[in-house]
N, C-alpha and C positions, 0 to 999 in steps of 0.2 A: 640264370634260371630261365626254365620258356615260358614258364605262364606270367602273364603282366604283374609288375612290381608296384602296384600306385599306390603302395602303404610304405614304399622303403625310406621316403625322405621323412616321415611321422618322427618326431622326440617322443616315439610311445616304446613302452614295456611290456612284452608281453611273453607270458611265462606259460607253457606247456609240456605236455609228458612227451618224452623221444620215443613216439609210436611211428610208423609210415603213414602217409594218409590215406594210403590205399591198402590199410592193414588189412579190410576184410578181404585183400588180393592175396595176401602174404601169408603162409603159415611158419608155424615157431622158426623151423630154419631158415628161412627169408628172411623174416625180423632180423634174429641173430647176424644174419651175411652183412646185412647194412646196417646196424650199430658195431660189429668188425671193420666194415671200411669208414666208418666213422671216424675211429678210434685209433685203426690202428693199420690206416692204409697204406699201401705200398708206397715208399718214398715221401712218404707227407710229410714236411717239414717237422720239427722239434726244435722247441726251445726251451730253458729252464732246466730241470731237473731230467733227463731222458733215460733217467729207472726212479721217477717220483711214484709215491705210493698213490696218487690220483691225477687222475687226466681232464683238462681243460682244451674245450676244441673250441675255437674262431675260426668262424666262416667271413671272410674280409675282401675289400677293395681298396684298391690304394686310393683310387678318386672319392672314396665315399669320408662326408665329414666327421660322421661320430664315427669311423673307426680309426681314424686320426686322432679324435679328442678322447678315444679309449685306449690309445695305446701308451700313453704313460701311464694308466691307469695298469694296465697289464702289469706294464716291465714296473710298477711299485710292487703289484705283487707276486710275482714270481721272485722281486730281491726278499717280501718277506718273508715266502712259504717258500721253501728249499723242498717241499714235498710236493712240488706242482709240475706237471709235464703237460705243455702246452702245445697242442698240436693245431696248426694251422694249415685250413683250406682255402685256398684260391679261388673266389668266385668271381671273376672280372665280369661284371653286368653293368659298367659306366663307359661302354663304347671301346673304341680303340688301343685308344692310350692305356685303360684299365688293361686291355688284354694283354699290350707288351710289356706292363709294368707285371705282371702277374709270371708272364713265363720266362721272362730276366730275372727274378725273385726265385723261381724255382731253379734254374741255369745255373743261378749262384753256390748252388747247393754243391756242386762239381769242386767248386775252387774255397768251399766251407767258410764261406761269408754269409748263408743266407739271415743270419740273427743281426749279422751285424748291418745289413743290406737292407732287411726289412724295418730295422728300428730308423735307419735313416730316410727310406722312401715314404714313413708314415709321420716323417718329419719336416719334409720339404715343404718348401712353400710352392703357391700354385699349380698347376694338373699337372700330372702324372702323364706324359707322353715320351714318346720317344728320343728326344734332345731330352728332356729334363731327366729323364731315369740313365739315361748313358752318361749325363756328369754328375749324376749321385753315385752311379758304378765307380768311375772314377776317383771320386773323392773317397770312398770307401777303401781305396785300392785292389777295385776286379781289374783283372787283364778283360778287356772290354771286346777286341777282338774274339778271345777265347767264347765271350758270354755270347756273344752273338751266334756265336758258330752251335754251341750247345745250346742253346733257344731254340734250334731247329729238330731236335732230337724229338723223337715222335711220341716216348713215353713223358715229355711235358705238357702234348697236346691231351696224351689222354690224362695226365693225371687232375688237369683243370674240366676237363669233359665230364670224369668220372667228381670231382668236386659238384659241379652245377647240378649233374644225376641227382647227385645225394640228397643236396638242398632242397632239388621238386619231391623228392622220393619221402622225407621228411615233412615238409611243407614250410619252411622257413621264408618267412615275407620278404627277408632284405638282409640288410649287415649294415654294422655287425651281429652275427649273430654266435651266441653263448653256450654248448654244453658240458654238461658235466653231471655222469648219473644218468640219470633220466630223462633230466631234464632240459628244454631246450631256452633258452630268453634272448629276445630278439630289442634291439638301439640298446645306447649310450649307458656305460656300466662303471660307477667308481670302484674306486681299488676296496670299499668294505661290501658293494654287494657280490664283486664277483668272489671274494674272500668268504661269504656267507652260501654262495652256489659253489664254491668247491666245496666247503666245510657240512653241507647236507648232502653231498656226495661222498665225500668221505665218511659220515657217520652212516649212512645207508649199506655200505659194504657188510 
């Protein structure tokens, strides 16, 4: 994100409607285009259900701690709702390491590991950089040569570019952050609240 993030490390909650913040900039079809690429961006990862009757998006960092400590919370519940299609954006805003670990994670999508790739980089132990994400490829079994070479491919640059966009365009303070519906909720989420933010997305339909 460009504008300064100095509420992202907060253990706070904070729940809001998926307006732009510069709605009064935007009419209906504007709105519309960026809850489209929210939703249902070109190339954006998927996990879980990918024809579930509701959609869950995470805006995430590998270097970031609650979305470490929410991602077993996820993968509980996408094992209990088989109607959850989890769409995940890359927001690397923790430096470097966040960035390489971000477009290795998209990379992976090539050789159709990224579920299996992301459960393990939100798994490891200490930061996320460049030796550490290369022998978590490994141990996943990516061809590592291959990920490197497709890291460089230009529509991974935009698709994390156009990620960060969204998140200013939205107004979201940090990650992880949660929506689904309308709505957006930003830190640390167990497996019954985001169960309770799918389940008010889903009955809103």
């Amino acid at each position: 994100m460009r504008r300064p993030l100095a509420a992202i490390a907060l253990a706070l909650l904070c729940a809001l409607p998926l307006v732009p913040v510069q709605a009064q900039d935007h009419g209906g079809p504007e709105v519309a285009a960026i809850k489209e690429a929210v939703f249902n961006g070109p190339g954006l990862p998927v996990m879980g259900n990918e024809r579930g009757d509701t959609v869950l998006v995470e805006f995430s960092d590998y270097n970031c701690g609650f979305c470490r400590k929410s991602a077993p919370e996820v993968a509980a519940l996408l094992q209990a709702d088989p109607g959850v299609r989890l769409v995940v954006h890359e927001i690397p805003i923790f430096g470097e390491g966040s960035r390489f670990a971000a477009e290795a994670a998209l990379a992976a999508q090539a050789q159709g590991k990224y579920p299996e790739f992301h459960r393990a980089l939100m798994a490891m132990r200490g930061k996320a950089e460049k030796a550490s994400v290369l022998r978590v490829a490994r141990e996943v079994g990516l061809d590592v040569v291959r990920l490197q070479r497709d890291m460089q491919a230009p529509e991974i640059t935009q698709r994390i570019e156009r990620s960060l966009e969204l998140a200013d365009e939205i107004g979201l303070v940090g990650t992880p952050s949660f929506i689904a519906g309308d709505r957006a909720v930003f830190g640390y989420l167990g497996k019954e609240d985001l169960a309770e933010l799918v389940a008010e997305a889903r009955g809103a339909r």
